[in-house]
N, C-alpha and C positions, 0 to 999 in steps of 0.2 A: 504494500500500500504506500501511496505518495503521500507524505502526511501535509497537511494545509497547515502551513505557518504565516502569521500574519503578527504585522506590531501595529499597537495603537496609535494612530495619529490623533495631534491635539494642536489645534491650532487658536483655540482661545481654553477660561478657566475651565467651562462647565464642556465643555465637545465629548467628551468621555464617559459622560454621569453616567449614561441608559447601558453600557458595552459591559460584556461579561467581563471583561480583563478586569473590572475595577470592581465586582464583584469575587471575582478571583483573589485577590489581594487582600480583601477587606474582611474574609471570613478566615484567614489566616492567621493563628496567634500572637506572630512574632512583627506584624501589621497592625491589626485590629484595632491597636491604642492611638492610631495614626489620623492629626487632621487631615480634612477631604481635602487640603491642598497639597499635602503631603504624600495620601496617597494617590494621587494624581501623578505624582512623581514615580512613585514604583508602575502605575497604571501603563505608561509613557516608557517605561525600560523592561516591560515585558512581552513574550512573546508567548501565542500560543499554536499547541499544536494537538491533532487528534491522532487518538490509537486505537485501533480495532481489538476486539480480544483475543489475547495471547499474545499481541506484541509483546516485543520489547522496546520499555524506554531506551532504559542503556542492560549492557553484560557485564560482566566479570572480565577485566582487564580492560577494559575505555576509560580513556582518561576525561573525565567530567569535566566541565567546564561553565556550568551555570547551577542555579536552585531549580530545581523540580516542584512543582507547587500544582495538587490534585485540583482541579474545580471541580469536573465532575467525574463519574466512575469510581474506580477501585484499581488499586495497584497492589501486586503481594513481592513485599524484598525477600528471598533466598538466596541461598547458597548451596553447591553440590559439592558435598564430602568423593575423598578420595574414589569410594565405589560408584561414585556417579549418582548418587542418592541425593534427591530432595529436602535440605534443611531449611522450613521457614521459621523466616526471622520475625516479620511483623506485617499485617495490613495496614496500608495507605487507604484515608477517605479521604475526601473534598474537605479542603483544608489543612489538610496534613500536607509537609512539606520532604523532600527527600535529596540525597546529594548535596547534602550541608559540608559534609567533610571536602570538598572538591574549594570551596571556596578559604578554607586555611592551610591548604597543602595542595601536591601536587601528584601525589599520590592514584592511582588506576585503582578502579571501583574492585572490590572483592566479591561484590554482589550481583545480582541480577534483579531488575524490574520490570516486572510483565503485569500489563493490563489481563484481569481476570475478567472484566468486561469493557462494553465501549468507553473510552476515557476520554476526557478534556487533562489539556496539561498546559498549566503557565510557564512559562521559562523566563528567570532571567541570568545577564551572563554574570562572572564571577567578577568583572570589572564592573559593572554597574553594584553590587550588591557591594565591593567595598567601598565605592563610591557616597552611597544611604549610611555604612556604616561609619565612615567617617563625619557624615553631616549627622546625623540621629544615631548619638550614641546608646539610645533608648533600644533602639531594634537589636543592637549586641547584647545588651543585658538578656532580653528575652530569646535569642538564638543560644543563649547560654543555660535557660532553663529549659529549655528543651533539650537541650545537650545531656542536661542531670537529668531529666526523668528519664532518657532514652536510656542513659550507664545503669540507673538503678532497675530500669524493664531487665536489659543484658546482665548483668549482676544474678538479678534472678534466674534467669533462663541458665546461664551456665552451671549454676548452685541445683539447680534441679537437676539438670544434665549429666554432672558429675559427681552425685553424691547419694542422689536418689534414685529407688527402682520405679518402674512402670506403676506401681500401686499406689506411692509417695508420689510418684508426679502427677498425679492426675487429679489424686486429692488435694497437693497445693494447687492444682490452677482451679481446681473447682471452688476453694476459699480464695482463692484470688478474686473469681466472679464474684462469690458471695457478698464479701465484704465492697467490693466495685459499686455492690448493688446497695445495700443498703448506706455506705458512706464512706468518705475515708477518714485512716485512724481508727476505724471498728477494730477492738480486740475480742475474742474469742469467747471471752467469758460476759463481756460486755452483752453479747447479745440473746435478746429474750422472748426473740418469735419463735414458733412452731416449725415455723416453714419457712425457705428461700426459694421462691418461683425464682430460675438464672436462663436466661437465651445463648449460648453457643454463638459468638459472633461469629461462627466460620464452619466448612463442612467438616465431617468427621476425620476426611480424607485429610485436610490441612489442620488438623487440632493434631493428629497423629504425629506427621510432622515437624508441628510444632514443640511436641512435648518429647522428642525425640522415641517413640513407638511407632512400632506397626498399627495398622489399623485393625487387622484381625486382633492387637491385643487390646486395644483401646476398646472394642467392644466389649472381649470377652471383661475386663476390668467395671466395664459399665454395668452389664450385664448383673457382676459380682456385686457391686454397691447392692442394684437393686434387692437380692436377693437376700442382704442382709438388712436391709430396713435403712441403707444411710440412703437412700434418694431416689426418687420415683422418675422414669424416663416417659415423656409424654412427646411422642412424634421423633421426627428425627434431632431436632435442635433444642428445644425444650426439657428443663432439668429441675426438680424441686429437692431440694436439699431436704428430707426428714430429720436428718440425724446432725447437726452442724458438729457438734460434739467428738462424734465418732470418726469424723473428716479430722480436726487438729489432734488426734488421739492416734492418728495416721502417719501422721508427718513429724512426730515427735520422738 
């Protein structure tokens, strides 16, 4: 596919208001605090381009050279281990931004980003984005908290990976959901409902994946909860926690 790229042109303040790009920008966290003149500015140095699903943005070994910024669709970053196996790392929604590392180093991507459906994608390059961050030093502090939630997601993810079995991993991401859902900072003993209705943000095939199992054992593990009373499986995505208890009694 020829992907349609196009940058905004602005020839007075407001020429831009109605265009997705500035919508693009604006639902962006590391944006979002930004005046409409301001972001106007980012609106005017980006570029957008479409992906069919299953593209790829970028592969493993391209050397990046702008922000990657969802508007619409879905993007999944992986990586393939030595046997050629599919490790995901994390989903991309609208608003979610990616190829952050491209703009303080020089470094070739380790990963791979593939549209899992039709996608919008804003681009800008990595001279423009030091350019904002030299003017708005606001957007660097905020590129910086995203930096820290991403190290403490991976933190986690290898801490499971490495330390725990398929029965421990399934139950920390199933408190991960849990507590996602009712709040954050939920500790364990804190909480006093009966039940956690949790949605599955992703298919079984990609939770698998994620939590480094097969999916035949991800079932059969699912399966196991049910059986013992820690959680009721209602359709394919759909999970109520019974037993919250018996989940951190898991992982301990």
């Amino acid at each position: 596919m020829e992907n349609n790229e196009h940058r905004c042109e602005s020839s007075g303040t407001h020429s831009c208001e109605h265009t997705s790009y500035q919508l693009c920008v604006s639902k962006v966290p590391i944006f979002n605090h930004l005046k409409y003149e301001e972001l106007l500015e980012v609106v005017n140095a980006s570029q957008q381009r479409l992906y069919d699903k299953g593209e790829h943005i970028y592969q493993a070994g391209d050397l990046l050279g702008s922000l990657y910024i969802v508007h619409k669709g879905k993007v999944k970053i992986y990586r393939l281990t030595e046997s050629g196996k599919e490790q995901l790392i994390r989903f991309m929604e609208p608003g979610d931004f990616m190829g952050e590392l491209s703009i303080f180093s020089n470094d070739v991507s380790s990963s791979f980003a593939e549209a899992v459906e039709k996608t919008e994608i804003c681009m800008i390059s990595k001279s423009d984005i030091m350019k904002l961050l030299e003017s708005k030093p606001a957007i660097g502090m905020k590129v910086l908290e995203e930096f820290s939630r991403r190290l403490r997601d991976t933190e986690k993810t290898v801490e499971r990976l490495s330390t725990q079995d398929a029965e421990k991993r399934l139950a920390s991401y199933l408190l991960e959901l849990a507590e996602g859902q009712i709040g954050e900072g939920i500790k364990g003993e804190d909480i006093q409902v009966s039940s956690i209705r949790v949605v599955l943000p992703m298919r079984k095939k990609d939770l698998a994946s994620y939590i480094g199992i097969t999916q035949e054992t991800l079932s059969r593990r699912l399966s196991g909860f049910q059986e013992m009373g820690v959680v009721e499986l209602v359709g394919q995505r759909e999970i109520i926690i019974v037993d919250y208890d018996a989940l951190v009694d898991m992982v301990e």
